[in-house]
C-alpha positions in Angstrom: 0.0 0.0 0.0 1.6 3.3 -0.8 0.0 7.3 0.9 -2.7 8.6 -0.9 0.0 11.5 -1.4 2.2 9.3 -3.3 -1.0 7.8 -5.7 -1.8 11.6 -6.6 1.8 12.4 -7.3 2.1 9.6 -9.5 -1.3 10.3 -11.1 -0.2 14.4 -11.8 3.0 13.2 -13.2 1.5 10.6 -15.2 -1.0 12.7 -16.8 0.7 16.4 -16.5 4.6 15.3 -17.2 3.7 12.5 -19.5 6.0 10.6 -17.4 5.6 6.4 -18.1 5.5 3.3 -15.9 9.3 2.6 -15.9 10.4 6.4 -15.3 7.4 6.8 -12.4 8.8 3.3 -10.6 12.4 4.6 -10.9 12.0 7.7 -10.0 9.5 7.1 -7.0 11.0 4.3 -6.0 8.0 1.5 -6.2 7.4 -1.4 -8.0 6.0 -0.6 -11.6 3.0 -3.0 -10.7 2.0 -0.7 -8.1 2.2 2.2 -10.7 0.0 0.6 -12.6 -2.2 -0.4 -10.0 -2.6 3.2 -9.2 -3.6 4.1 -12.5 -6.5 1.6 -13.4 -8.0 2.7 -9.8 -8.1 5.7 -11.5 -9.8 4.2 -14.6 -6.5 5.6 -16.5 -5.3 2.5 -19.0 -1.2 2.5 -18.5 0.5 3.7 -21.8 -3.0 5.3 -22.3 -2.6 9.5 -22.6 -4.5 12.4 -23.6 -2.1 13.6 -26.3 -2.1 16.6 -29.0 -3.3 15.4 -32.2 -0.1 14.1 -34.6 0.3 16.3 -37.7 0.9 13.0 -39.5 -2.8 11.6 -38.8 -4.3 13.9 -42.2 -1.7 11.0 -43.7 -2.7 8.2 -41.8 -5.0 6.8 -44.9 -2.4 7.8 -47.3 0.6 5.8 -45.3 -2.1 2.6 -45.3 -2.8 2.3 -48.6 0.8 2.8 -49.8 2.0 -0.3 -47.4 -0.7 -2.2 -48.8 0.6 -2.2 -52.3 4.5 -1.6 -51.1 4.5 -2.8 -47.8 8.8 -2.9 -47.8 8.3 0.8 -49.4 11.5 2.7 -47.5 10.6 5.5 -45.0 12.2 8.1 -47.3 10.5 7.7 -49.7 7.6 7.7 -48.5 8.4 10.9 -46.3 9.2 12.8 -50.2 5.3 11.9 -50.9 3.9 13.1 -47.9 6.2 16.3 -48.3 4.5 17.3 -51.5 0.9 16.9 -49.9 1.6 19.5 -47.3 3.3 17.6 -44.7 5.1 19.7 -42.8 6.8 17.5 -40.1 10.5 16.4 -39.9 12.4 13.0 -41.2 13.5 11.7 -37.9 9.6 11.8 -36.1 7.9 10.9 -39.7 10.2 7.6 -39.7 9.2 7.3 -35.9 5.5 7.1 -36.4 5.7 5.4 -40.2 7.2 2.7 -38.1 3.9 1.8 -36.1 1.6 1.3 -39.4 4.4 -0.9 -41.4 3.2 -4.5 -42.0 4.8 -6.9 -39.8 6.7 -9.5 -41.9 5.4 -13.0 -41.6 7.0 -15.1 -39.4 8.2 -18.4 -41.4 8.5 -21.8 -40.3 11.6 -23.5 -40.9 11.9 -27.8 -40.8 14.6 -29.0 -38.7 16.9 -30.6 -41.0 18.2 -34.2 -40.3 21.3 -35.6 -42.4 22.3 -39.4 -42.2 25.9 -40.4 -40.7 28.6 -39.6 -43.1 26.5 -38.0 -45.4 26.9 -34.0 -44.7 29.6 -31.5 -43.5 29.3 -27.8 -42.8 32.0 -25.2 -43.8 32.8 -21.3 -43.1 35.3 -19.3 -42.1 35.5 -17.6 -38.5 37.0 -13.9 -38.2 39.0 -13.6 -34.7 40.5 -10.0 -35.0 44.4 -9.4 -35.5 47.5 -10.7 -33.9 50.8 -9.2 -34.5 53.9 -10.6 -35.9 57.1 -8.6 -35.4 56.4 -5.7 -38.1 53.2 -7.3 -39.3 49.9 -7.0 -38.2 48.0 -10.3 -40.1 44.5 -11.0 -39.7 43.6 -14.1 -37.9 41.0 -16.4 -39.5 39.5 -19.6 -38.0 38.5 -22.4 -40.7 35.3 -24.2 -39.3 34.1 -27.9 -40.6 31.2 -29.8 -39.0 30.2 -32.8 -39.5 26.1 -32.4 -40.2 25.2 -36.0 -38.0 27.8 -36.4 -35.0 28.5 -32.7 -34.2 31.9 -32.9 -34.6 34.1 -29.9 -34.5 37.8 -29.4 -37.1 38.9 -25.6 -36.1 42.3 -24.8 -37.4 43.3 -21.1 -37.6 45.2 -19.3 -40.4 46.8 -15.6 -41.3 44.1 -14.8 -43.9 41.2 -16.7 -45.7 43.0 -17.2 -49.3 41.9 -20.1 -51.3 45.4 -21.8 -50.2 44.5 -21.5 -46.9 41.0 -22.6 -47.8 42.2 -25.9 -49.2 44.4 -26.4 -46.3 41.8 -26.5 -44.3 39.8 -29.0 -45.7 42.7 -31.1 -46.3 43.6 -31.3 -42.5 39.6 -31.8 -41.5 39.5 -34.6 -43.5 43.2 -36.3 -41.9 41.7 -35.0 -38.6 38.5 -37.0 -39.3 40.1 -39.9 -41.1 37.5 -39.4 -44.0 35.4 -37.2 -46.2 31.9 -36.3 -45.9 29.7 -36.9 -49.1 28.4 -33.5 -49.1 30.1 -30.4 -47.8 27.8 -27.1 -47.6 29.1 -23.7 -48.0 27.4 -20.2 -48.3 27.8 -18.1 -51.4 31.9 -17.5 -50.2 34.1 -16.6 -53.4 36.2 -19.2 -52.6 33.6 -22.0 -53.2 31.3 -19.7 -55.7 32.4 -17.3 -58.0 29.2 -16.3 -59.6 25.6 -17.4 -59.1 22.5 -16.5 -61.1 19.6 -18.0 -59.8 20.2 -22.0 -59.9 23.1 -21.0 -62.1 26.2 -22.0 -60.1 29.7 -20.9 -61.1 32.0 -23.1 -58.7 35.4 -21.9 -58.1 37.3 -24.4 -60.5 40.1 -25.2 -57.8 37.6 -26.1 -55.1 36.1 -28.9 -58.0 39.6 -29.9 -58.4 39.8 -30.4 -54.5 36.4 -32.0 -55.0 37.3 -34.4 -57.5 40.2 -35.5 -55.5 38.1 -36.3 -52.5 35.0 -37.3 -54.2 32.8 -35.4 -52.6 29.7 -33.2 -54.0 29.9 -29.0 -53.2 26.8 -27.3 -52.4 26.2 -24.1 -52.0 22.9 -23.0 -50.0 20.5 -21.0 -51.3 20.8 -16.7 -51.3 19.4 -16.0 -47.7 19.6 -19.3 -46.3 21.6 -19.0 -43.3 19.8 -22.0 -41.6 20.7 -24.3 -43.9 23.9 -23.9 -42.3 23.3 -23.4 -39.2 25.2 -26.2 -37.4 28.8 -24.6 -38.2 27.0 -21.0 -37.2 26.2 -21.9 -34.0 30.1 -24.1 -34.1 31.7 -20.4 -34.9 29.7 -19.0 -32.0 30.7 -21.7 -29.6 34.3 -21.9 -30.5 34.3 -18.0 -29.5 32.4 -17.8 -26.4 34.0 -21.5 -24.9 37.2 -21.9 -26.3 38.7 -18.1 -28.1 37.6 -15.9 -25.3 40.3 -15.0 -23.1 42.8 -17.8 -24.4 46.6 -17.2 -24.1 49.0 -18.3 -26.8 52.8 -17.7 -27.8 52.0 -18.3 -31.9 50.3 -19.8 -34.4 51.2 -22.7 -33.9 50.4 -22.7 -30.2 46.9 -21.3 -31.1 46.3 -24.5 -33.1 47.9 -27.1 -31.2 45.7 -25.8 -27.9 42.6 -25.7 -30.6 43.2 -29.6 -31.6 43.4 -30.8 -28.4 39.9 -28.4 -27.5 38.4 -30.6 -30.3 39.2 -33.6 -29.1 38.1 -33.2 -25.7 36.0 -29.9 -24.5 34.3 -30.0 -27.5 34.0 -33.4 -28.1 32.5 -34.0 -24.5 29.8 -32.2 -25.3 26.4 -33.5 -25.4 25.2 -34.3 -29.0 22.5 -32.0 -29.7 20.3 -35.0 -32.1 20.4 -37.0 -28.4 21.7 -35.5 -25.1 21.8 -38.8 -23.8 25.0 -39.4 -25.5 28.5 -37.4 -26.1 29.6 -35.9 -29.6 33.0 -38.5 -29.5 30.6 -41.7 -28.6 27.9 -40.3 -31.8 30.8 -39.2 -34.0 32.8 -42.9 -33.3 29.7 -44.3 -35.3 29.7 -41.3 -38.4 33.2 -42.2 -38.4 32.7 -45.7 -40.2 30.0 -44.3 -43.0 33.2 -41.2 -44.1 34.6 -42.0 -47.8 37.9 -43.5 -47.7 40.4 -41.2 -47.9 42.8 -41.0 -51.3 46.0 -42.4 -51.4 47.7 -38.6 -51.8 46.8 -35.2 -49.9 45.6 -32.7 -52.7 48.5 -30.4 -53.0 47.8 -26.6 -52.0 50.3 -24.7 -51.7 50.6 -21.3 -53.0 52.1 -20.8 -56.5 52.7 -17.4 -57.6 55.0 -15.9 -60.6 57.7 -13.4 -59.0 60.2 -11.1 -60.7 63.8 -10.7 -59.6 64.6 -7.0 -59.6 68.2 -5.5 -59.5 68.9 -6.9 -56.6 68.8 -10.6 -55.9 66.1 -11.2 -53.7 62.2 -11.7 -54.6 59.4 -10.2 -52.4 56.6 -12.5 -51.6 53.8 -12.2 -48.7 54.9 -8.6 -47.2 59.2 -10.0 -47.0 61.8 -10.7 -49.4 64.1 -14.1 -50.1 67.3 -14.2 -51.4 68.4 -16.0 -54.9 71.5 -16.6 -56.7 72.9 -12.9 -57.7 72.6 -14.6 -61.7 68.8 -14.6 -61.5 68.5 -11.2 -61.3 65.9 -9.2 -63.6 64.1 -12.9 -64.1 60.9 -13.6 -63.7 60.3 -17.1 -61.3 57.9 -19.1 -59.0 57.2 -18.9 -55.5 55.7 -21.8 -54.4 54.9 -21.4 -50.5 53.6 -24.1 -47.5 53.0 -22.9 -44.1 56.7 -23.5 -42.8 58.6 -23.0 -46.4 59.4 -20.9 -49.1 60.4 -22.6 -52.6 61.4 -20.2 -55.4 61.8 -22.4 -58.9 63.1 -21.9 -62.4 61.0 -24.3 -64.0 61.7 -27.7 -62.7 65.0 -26.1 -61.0 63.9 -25.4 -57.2 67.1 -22.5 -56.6 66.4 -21.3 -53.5 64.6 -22.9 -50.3 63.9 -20.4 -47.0 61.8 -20.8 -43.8 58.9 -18.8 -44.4 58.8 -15.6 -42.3 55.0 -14.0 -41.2 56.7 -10.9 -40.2 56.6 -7.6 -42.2 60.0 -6.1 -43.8 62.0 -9.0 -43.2 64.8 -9.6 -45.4 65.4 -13.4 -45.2 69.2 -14.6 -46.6 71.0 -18.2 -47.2 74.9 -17.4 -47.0 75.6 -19.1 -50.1 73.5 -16.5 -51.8 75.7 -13.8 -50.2 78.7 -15.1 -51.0 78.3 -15.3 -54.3 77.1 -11.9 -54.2 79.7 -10.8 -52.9 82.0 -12.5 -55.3 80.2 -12.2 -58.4 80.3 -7.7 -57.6 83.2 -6.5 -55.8 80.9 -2.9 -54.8 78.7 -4.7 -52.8 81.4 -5.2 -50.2 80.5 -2.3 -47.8 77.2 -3.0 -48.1 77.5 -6.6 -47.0 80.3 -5.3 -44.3 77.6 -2.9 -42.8 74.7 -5.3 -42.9 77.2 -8.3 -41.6 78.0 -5.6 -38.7 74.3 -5.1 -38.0 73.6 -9.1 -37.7 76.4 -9.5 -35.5 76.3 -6.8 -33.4 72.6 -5.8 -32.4 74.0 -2.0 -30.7 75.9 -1.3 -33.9 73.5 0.4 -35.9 73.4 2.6 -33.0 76.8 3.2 -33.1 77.2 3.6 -36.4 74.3 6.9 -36.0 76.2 8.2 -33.4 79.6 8.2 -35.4 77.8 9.6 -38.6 76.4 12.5 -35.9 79.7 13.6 -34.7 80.6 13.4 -38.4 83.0 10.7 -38.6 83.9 8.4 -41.4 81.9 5.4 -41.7 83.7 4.1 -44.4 86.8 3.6 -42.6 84.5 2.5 -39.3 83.0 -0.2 -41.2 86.4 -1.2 -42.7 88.2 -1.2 -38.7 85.1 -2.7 -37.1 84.8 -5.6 -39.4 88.6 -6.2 -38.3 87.8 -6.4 -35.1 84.8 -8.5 -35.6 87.4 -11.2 -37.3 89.8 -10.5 -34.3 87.6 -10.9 -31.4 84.6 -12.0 -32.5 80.5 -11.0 -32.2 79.9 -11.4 -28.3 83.2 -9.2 -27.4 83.0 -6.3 -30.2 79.2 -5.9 -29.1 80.2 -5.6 -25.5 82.8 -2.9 -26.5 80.3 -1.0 -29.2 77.9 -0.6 -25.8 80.7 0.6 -23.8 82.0 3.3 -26.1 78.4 4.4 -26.4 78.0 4.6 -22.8 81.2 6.7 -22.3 79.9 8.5 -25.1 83.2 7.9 -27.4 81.6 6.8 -30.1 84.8 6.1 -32.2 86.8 3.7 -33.7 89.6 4.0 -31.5 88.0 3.4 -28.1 86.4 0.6 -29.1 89.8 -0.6 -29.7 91.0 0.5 -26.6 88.1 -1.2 -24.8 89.0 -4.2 -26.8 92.8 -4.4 -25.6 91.7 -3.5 -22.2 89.7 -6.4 -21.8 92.2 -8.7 -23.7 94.8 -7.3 -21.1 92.4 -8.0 -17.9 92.0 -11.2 -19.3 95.7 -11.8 -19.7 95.1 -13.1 -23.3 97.5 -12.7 -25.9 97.0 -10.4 -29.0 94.9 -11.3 -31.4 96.7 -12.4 -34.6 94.9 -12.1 -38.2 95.2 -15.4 -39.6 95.0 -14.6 -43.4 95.2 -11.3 -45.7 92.7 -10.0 -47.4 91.5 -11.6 -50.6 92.3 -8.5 -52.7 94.5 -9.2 -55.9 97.0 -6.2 -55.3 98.1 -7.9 -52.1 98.2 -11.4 -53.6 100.4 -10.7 -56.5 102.9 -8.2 -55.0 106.6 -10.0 -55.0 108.8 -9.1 -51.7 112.6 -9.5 -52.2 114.2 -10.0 -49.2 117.3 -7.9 -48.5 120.7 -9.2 -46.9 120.9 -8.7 -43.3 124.9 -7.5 -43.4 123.1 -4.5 -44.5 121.7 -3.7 -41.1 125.2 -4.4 -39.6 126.7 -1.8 -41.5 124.2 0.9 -39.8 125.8 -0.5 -36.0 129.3 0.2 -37.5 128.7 3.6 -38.5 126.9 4.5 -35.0 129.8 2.8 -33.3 132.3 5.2 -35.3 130.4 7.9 -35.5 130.7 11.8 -34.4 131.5 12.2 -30.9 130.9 15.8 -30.8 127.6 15.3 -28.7 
């Protein structure tokens, strides 16, 4: 029971401030039954008010009968007709109260689709945001299959959705399920479809190559027929809220190995949805017999793409570049890429063969390649010295700005520092390139000195260079020795000489 102060209060601001229900109960502080209860006492409907008269009701009959014949007729357009009969309202409240007299679609009734064992898989692809790799930023894709009968769940994730990637997938489901589905259902995705008209399909010709491989029959569902695929839907939305939220990885290949073993057991624990009384593993163990054999070969897929060598030896593919041969240069060649390798090919001649790198910039080397470099042009020697510097000394490319700030040489820096990298290798010239830094002598000559100090604390003998350089001026130049009696004549003449001082 609330005061008969508090009913009139609510009745004044009910009918005087227009307040409703929800804002009276909030405000007040009482339940929004006893609101209401207040209000039919009063023989006052709730939601029920005295309100001006709408300038839109003249176009009440109007709006009707054009959403009898148009009834998906767009609210501006319909707001441009009313305008040139007078109406004088604006957009925003026209669209408000056009609202309240469109038709209600018609609910429709879908059947719950039932699929044999063996006889159905779902497919899509899952977006999971963007996870950075060194320099790169690459977006993270999940590829989804589900077997229509059992329930069972393939996730593997990739850095993009590319039709390689695509066929990856499906090649790994079907290992992972030791079999292939006799129908796999995809939506209109232009890696399975590339044009559609109607009940005209245009099949991506690679996925009927994987088909043909595998033996099993691509469908696409029809244009606006998300249920028909609803099983991997609702997969995608259950991998993100049970398994993706909140999960920790180092990599990739962390993400992946975590999500296989999810598979297996979380998800494969769960209860089958066509009978809770039994698990997805103990429904799928049964699908598992009806699968097609699988082929005696995986379908190949990797990526294959035609490159050009430009002036300098090294192709780009996927945001980094790989060294070839310096010969190959200004030729055009093949990159053909897995997940974990990087072929380049001349024909039937595989040249070159790298790890492949996801990062962004990266400049990815074999030492043959740069040895030959080297050797096949002579000016690419201080370029190679620098860059030699830089991968065996991380704080040299520091260095080498704070030398070119005090203006020093860094010609005859990278010459004496590569010296001293042959002299006392990687881990000691990088501990003296930080000290000189740190003193703020960023020259050639205290690194030296730091050098020779530590050699000295050490109580290590000097450093001897083992070998000249391999420069043609030195190799050919013929030393004749000279007679030692010489140099005996110059202790004669000191012994005789002038006595004067």
């Amino acid at each position: 029971m609330i005061s008969p102060e508090r009913a009139a209060e609510i009745l004044r601001l009910y009918h005087a401030e227009k307040w409703r229900v929800g804002t009276l109960a909030r405000q007040l502080g009482v339940h929004h039954n006893t609101v209401r209860r207040v209000l039919a006492q009063a023989g006052q409907a709730p939601g029920l008010t005295t309100v001006r008269p709408s300038m839109v009701e003249p176009f009440v009959p109007l709006i009707r009968a054009t959403f009898e014949k148009y009834p998906t007729l767009r609210a501006s357009r319909l707001y441009a007709m009313v305008r040139e009969r007078g109406y004088r309202g604006g957009p925003d409240h026209f669209r408000h109260v056009v609202a309240r007299y469109r038709p209600a679609p018609v609910a429709e009734a879908y059947l719950r689709l039932r699929t044999l064992p063996g006889e159905q898989a779902q497919v899509d692809w899952g977006y999971f945001g963007k996870l950075r790799v060194g320099r790169a930023e690459r977006a993270l894709w999940g590829f989804v299959m589900v077997l229509s009968y059992s329930r069972q769940i393939f996730l593997r994730f990739f850095f993009g959705n590319a039709m390689a990637n695509f066929l990856r997938g499906h090649v790994a489901a079907f290992e992972s399920f030791n079999g292939v589905p006799r129908v796999l259902l995809y939506d209109n995705l232009k890696s399975a479809v590339l044009e559609r008209v109607g009940q005209a399909i245009h099949f991506n010709p690679t996925l009927l190559d994987l088909a043909a491989h595998y033996r099993f029959e691509p469908r696409p569902v029809a244009v606006a027929r998300g249920n028909e695929k609803g099983r991997v839907e609702r997969a995608i939305r259950y991998i993100r809220e049970s398994y993706f939220a909140a999960r920790r990885f180092r990599d990739l290949a962390d993400l992946n190995a975590q999500a296989t073993a999810w598979c297996a057991e979380t998800a494969a624990a769960r209860p089958c949805p066509e009978d809770r009384t039994r698990r997805v593993h103990e429904v799928f163990a049964e699908e598992q017999a009806r699968l097609l054999a699988l082929p005696d070969n995986p379908f190949a897929c990797e990526d294959r793409v035609a490159v050009t060598v430009g002036r300098s030896p090294y192709v780009r593919f996927d945001l980094n570049d790989y060294s070839v041969p310096p010969y190959y240069v200004r030729r055009e060649l093949v990159v053909e890429a897995t997940l974990d390798t990087v072929r380049i090919v001349d024909g039937l001649n595989v040249i070159a063969t790298h790890a492949r790198s996801w990062d962004k910039g990266a400049q990815i080397e074999l030492p043959e390649h740069i040895a030959a470099l080297v050797a096949y042009k002579q000016a690419a020697r201080h370029h190679r010295g620098l860059d030699r510097l830089h991968h065996a000394c991380p704080i040299a490319s520091a260095f080498f700005v704070s030398v070119a700030e005090r203006g020093g040489n860094l010609g005859a820096t990278t010459t004496g520092l590569l010296r001293l990298l042959d002299l006392y290798g990687a881990e000691l010239l990088d501990r003296a390139l930080g000290a000189a830094l740190l003193s703020g002598a960023a020259h050639l000559a205290a690194v030296r000195q730091l050098l020779d100090q530590t050699r000295r604390s050490s109580h290590q003998a000097p450093p001897v260079a083992v070998a000249l350089p391999d420069d043609p001026r030195l190799r050919d130049v013929v030393v004749h020795p000279h007679e030692l009696s010489t140099y005996d004549q110059l202790t004669t003449e000191k012994d005789n000489g002038d006595d004067t001082h």
